[in-house]
ROTORRO-542075 format. One line per 2 residues: number of its first residue (from 1); their letters; for each residue z, y negated, x of C-alpha. Coordinates in pm, 1 decimal, m for minus. Each point is the difference from the previous one (the first is absolute). Last residue first. Example, Ala and Ser with C-alpha at 12.3 -4.5 7.8 and 13.67 -1.06 7.14 Angstrom:
2
2	sa	714.0/106.0/1367.0  66.0/344.0/m137.0
This chain:
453
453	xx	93.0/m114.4/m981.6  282.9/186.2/45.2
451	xx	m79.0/356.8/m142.7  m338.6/m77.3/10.4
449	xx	m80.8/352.2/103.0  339.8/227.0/38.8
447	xx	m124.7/224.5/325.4  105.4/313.0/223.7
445	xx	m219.4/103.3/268.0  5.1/361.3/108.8
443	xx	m117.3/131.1/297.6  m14.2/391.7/m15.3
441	xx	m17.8/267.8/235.9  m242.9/206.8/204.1
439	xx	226.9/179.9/343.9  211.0/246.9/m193.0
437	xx	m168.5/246.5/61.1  m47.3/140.3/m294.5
435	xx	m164.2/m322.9/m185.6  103.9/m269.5/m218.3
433	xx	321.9/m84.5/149.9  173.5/m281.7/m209.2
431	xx	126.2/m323.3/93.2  400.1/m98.1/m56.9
429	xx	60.9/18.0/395.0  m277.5/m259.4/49.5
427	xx	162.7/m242.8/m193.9  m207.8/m123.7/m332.2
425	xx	m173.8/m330.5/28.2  101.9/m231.6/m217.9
423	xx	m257.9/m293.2/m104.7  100.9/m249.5/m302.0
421	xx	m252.0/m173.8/m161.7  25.6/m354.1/m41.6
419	xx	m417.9/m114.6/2.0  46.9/m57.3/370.1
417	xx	147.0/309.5/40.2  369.7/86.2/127.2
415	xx	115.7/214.0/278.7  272.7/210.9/74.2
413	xx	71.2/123.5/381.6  74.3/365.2/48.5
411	xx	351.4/225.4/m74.8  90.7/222.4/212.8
409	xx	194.9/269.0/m216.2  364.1/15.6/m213.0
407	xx	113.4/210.3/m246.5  167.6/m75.1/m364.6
405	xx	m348.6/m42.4/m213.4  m279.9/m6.3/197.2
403	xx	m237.4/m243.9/m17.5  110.1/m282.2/m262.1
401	xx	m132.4/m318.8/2.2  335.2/m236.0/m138.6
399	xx	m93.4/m340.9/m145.4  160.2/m304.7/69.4
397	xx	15.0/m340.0/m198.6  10.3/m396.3/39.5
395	xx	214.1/7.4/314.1  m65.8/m446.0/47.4
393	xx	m158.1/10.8/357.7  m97.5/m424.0/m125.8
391	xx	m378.5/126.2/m95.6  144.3/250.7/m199.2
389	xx	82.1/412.6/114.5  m133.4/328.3/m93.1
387	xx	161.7/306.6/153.6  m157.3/269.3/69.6
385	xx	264.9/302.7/107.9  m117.4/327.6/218.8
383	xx	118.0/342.4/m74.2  63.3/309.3/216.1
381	xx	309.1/m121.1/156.3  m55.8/m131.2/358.2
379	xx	m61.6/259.2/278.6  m263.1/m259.9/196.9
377	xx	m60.4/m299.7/m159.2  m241.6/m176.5/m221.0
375	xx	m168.2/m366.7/2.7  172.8/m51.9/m335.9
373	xx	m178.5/m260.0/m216.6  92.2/m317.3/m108.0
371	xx	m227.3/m82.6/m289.8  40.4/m405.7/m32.0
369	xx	m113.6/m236.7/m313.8  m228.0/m234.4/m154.0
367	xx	m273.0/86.6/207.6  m166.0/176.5/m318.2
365	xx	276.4/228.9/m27.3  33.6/109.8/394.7
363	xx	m38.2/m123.0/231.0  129.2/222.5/330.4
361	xx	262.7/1.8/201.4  128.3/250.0/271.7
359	xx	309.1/194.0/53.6  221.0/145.6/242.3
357	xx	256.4/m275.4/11.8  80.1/m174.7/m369.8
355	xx	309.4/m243.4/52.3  m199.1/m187.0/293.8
353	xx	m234.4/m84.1/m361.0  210.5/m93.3/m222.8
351	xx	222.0/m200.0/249.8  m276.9/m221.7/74.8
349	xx	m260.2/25.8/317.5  68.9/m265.0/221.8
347	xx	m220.2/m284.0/m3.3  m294.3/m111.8/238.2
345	xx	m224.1/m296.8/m85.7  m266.7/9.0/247.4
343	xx	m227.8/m31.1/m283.0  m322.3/155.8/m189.5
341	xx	202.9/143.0/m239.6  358.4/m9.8/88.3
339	xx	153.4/294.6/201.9  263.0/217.5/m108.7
337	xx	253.4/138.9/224.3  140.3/323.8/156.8
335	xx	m1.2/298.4/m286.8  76.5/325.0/165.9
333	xx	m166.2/337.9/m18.9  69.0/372.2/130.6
331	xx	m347.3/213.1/41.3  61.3/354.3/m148.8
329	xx	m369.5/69.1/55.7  m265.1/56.0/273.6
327	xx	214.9/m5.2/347.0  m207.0/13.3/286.2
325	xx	151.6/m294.8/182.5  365.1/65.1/m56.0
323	xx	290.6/m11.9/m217.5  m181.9/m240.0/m176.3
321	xx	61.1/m380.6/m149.2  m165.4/m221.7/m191.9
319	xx	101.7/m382.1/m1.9  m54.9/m167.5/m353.0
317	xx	m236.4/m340.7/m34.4  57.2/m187.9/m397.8
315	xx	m303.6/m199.1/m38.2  m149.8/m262.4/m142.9
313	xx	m160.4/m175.1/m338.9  132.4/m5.7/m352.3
311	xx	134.1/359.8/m32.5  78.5/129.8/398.7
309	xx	m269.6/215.9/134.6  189.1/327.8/183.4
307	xx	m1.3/6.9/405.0  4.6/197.9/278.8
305	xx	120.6/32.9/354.2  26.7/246.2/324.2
303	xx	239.6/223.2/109.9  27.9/346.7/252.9
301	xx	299.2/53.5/168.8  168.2/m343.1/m122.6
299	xx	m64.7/m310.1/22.7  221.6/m389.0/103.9
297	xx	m97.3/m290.9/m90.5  153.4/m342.9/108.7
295	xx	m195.2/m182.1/m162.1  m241.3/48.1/m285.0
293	xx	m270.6/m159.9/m188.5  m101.8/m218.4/266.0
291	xx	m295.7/m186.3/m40.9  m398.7/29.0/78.9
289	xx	m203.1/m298.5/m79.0  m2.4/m49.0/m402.3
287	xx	m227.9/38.6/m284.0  m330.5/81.6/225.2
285	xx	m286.2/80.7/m203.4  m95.9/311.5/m124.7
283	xx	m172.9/m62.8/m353.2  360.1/120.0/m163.2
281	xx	183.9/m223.2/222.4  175.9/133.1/360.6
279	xx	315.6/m1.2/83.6  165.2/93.5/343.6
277	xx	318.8/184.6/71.6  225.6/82.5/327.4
275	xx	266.8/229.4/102.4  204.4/m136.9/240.3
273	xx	278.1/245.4/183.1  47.5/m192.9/298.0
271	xx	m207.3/m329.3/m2.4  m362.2/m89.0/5.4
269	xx	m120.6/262.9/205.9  165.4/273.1/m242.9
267	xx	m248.7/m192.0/m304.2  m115.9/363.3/m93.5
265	xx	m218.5/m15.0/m278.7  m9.6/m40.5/m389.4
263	xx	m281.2/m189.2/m212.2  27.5/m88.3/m326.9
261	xx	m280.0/m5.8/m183.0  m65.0/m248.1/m321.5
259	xx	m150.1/196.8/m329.7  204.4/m178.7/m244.3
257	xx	149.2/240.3/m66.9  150.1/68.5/332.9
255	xx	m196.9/181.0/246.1  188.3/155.3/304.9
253	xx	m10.1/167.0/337.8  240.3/154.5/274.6
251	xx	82.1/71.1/355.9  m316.4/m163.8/142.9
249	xx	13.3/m13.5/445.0  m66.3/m288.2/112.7
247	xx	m342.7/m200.4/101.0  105.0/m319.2/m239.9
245	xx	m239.1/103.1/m317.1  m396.3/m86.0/m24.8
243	xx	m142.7/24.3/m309.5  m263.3/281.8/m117.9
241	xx	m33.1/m115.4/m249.2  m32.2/m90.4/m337.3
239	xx	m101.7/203.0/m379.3  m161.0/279.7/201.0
237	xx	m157.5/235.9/m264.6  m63.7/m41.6/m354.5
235	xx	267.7/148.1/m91.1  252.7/m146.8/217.0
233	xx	43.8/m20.5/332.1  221.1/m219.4/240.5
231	xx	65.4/m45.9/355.3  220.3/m67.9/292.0
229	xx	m20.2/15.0/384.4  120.5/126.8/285.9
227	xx	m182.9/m146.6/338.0  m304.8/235.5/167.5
225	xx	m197.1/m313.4/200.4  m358.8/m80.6/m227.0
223	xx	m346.0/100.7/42.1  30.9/236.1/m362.1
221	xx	350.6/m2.6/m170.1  255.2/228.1/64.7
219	xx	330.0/54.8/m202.4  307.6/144.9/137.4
217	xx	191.9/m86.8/m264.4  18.8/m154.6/m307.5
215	xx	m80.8/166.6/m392.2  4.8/m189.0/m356.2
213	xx	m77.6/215.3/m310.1  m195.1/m106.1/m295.6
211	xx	49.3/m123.0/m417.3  283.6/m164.1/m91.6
209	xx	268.8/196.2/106.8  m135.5/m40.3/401.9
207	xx	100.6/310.5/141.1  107.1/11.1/341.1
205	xx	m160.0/150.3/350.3  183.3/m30.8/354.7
203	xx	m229.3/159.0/304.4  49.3/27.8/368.9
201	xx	m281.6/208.8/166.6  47.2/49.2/350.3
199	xx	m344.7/m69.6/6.6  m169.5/m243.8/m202.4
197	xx	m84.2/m24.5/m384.9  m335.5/m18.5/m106.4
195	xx	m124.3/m113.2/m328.5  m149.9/85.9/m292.4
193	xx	m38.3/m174.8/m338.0  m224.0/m270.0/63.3
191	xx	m323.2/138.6/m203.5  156.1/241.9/m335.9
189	xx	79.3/343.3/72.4  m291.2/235.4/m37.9
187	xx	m95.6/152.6/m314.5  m58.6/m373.1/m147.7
185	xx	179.7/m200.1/m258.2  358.3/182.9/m42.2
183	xx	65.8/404.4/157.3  15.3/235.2/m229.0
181	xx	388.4/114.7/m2.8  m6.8/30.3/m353.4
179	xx	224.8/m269.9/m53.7  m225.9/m238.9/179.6
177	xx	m56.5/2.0/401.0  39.0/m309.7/228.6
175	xx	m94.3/m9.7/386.0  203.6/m45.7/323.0
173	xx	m122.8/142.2/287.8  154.2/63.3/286.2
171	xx	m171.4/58.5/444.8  257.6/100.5/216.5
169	xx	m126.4/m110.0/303.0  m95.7/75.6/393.0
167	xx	m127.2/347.3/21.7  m60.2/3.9/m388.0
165	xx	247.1/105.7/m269.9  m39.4/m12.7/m396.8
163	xx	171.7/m165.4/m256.0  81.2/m26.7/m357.9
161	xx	166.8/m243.8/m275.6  m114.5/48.7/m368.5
159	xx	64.3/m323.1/m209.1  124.6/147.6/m399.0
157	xx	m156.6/m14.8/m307.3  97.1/m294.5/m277.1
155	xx	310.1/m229.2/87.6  m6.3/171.7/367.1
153	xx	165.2/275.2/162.3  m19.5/15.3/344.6
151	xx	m119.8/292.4/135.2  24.7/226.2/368.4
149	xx	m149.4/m3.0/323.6  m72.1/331.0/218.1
147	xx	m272.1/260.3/m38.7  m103.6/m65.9/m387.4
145	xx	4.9/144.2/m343.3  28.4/m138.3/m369.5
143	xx	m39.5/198.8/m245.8  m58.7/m24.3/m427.1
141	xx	100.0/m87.0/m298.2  283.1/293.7/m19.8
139	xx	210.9/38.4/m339.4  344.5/m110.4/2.1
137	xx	4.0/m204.4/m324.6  51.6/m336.6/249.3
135	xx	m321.8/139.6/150.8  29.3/141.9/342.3
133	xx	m170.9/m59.5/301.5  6.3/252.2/250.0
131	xx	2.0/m161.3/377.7  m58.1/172.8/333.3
129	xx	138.8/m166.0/329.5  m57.1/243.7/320.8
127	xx	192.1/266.5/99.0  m155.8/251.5/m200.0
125	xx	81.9/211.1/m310.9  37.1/m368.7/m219.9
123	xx	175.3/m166.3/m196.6  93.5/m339.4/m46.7
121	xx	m4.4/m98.4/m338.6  m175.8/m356.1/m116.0
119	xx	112.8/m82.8/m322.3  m142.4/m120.2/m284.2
117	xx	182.0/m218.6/m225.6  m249.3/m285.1/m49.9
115	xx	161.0/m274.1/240.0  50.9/277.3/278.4
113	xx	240.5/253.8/87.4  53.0/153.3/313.8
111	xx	118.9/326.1/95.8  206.9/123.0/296.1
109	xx	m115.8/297.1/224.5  m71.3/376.5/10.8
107	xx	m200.6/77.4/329.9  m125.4/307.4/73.0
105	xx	61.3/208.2/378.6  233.1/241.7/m86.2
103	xx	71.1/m9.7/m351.2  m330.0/41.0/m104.2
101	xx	m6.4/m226.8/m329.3  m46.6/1.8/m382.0
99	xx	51.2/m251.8/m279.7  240.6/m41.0/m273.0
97	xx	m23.4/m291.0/m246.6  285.3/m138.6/m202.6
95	xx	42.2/m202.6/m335.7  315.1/m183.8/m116.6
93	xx	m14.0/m131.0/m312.4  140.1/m338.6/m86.4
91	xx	193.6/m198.8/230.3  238.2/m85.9/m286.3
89	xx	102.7/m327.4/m197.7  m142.2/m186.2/266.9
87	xx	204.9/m280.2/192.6  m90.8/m350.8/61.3
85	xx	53.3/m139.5/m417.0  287.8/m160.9/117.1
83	xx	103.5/70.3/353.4  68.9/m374.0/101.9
81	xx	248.6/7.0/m281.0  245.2/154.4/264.8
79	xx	33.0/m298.6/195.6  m167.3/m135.5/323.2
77	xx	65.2/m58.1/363.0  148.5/335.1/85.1
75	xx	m54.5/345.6/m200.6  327.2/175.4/m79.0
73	xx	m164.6/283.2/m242.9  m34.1/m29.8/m367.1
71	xx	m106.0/387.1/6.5  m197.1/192.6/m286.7
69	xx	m39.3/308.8/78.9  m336.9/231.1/m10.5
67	xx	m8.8/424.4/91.5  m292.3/104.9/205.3
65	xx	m236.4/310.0/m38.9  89.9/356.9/135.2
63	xx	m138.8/107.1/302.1  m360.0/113.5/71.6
61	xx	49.4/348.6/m93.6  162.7/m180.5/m294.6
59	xx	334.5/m40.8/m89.1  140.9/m182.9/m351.0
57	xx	m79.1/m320.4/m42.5  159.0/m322.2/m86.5
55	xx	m285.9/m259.0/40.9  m218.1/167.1/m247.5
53	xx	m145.4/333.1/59.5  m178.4/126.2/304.5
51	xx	m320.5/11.0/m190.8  m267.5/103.9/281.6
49	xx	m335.7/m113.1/m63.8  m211.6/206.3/234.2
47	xx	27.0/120.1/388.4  m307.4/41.4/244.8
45	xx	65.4/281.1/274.7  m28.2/m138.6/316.6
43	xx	m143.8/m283.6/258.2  m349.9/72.9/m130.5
41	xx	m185.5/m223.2/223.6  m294.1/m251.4/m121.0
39	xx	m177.3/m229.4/163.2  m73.7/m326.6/m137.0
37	xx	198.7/m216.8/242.9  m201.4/124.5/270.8
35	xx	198.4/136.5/252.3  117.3/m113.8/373.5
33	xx	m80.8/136.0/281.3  324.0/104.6/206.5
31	xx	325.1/m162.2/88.2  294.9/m140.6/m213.2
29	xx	31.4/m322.3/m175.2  331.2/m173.4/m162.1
27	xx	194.7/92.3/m314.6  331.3/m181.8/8.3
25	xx	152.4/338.5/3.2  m254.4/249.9/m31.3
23	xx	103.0/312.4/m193.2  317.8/156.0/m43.9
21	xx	m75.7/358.8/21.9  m194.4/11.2/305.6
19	xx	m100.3/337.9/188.1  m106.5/73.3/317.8
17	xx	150.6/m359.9/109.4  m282.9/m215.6/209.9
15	xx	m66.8/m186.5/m376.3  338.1/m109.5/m30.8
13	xx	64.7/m120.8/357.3  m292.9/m233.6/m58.7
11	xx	129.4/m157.6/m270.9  367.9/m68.2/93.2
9	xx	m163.8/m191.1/351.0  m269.9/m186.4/m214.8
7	xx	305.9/m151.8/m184.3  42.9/m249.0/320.0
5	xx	346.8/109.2/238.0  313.5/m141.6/61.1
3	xx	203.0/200.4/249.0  305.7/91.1/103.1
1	x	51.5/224.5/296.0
């Protein structure tokens, strides 16, 4: 039967798997005491520089590097000299690092990249969320380890996100740790920075560009009726919130840069098919009432909603799409609309963007740009495009990362740091086996730092 579902519902479905090579979609909280930002967990064997030569390279055991073309592209809106001075001459050096995992009941997941060019790995030989952070020369500053949660990177340091269960709760924390992994101010996370979220637990989270990460749900507050609701941390804690939402169901979540939230939820009792959205300014209040984004909607298996930050103020929303409600990679995509900041102003989304399925957005080149960025696909050709494009979708250039030369494999999402560095994580079936068994293998990160920044 078709379904919409919150991003909580990928999440959870990750961590019940034996073993998760993907990671946490959407990142939201598991079960289980949570861990002190501090601790430490060896999630495998620490990995130095790697030089994997320049932009054209030659194989590696982590693939071979990426090869750069220059491509005017058919952008919309805007002309070619848009792209002047956008593009890099190269991405520069690629650099991997290899880690270890049990096979069997690890987890090897998707990195994230913060303002400094460290990135938060996810590996671990449990099921629950272990980060190594790794230098942009691929040494190791240090661990990150907890029972459920995840990170958000942040300008400097990252926010750590955990959880633990009680007989009525799910009781996350939210508290901010430097490069290193040490956590920022105190040992403990900082006053204001937990709360409780009711059961069945229905949880969006998005990351706020600036400097946070925005989550709605199933939110309680103390002595008052179980409604969703919306918040907002940052560094320092809880920047607003919690807020109270229309009592529906949250399909999706976004900050635009200017740090507004949209809100998405099912509006099906205001009209068949309505999917509805609600702003809120960067100190929390109320933009707009609820309005319909959508009409006339109609999901899949298994879908739900996201969105990229538009340059200047908005966002662009994409439906995502699996086969069905376990699935932890090889999501299909689909640009719908983009929303004005702060407005019920509703367009749809332009050619340059319904052109590109499967992807995501990210800016890139000081916000001056776009990184679209393949969300990865099940027996595609073992390499995966970036292509950089202007403010107007303008094709500005396109560089070729390289896996395999000639074969084909399941590829995984690519990401892009907040400081422009580009994240590919290699396909499972590319890992090496590091013990006799067969059961310990590697989880290798692939990285050009800066490349795009």
């Amino acid at each position: 039967m078709p379904s919409l579902r919150s991003l909580a519902a990928v999440t959870f479905a990750a961590v019940a798997c034996s073993s998760v090579e993907t990671g946490i979609p959407g990142g939201s909280a598991g079960s289980g005491p949570g861990v002190d930002a501090g601790s430490s967990l060896d999630a495998g064997t620490a990995g130095g520089p790697v030089d994997a030569g320049a932009p054209v390279g030659g194989a590696s055991d982590a693939g071979s590097g990426g090869s750069g073309t220059s491509d005017g592209g058919n952008g919309s809106g805007g002309t070619v000299s848009d792209c002047n001075g956008l593009a890099p001459g190269t991405l520069g050096t690629m650099v991997s690092y290899a880690g270890s995992y049990d096979s069997q009941v690890g987890i090897c997941g998707l990195p994230a990249g913060n303002g400094h060019g460290v990135i938060a790995h996810l590996v671990n030989n449990e099921r629950a969320p272990a980060f190594t952070l790794v230098n942009p020369s691929g040494g190791v500053n240090g661990y990150l380890s907890q029972v459920g949660g995840s990170v958000f990177p942040l300008p400097n340091g990252f926010l750590q996100w955990g959880s633990r269960s009680t007989s009525n709760f799910n009781s996350q924390f939210i508290g901010a740790v430097e490069d290193s992994g040490r956590p920022l101010g105190t040992s403990r996370a900082p006053s204001g920075a937990t709360f409780d979220m009711y059961s069945p637990i229905e949880e969006s989270v998005a990351l706020d560009v600036g400097g946070g990460a925005a989550f709605a749900g199933t939110i309680h507050v103390e002595g008052q009726p179980d409604q969703r609701r919306v918040m907002v941390f940052d560094a320092n804690g809880v920047r607003w919130g919690p807020r109270a939402l229309l009592d529906r169901r949250v399909f999706g979540l976004g900050v635009d840069l200017n740090s507004r939230v949209l809100v998405i939820q099912n509006g099906y009792a205001q009209c068949s098919g309505c999917i509805l959205g609600q702003w809120f300014e960067r100190d929390g209040t109320p933009l707009t009432g609820s309005f319909t984004l959508l009409a006339g909607f109609s999901p899949g298996p298994a879908t739900w909603f996201e969105t990229a930050p538009l340059i200047g103020g908005g966002l662009a929303v994409r439906r995502m799409d699996a086969d069905h409600s376990t699935q932890t990679q090889g999501f299909h995509s689909q640009w719908l609309i983009t929303v004005e900041s702060g407005s019920d102003q509703i367009h749809e989304a332009p050619d340059w963007m319904k052109g590109r399925p499967d992807t995501d957005l990210a800016l890139a080149r000081g916000g001056a740009a776009y990184a679209v960025l393949s969300n990865g696909a099940f027996g595609a050709p073992c390499t995966q495009d970036v292509e950089l494009l202007s403010a107007s979708g303008n094709s500005c250039a396109r560089w070729t990362l390289e896996l395999s030369s000639g074969s084909t494999c399941d590829t995984l999402e690519l990401r892009l740091g907040l400081d422009g560095t580009i994240l590919q994580r290699l396909p499972p079936a590319l890992e090496r086996v590091r013990d006799s068994i067969g059961r310990t293998r590697t989880c290798t990160v692939r990285f050009w730092p800066a490349a795009l920044k």
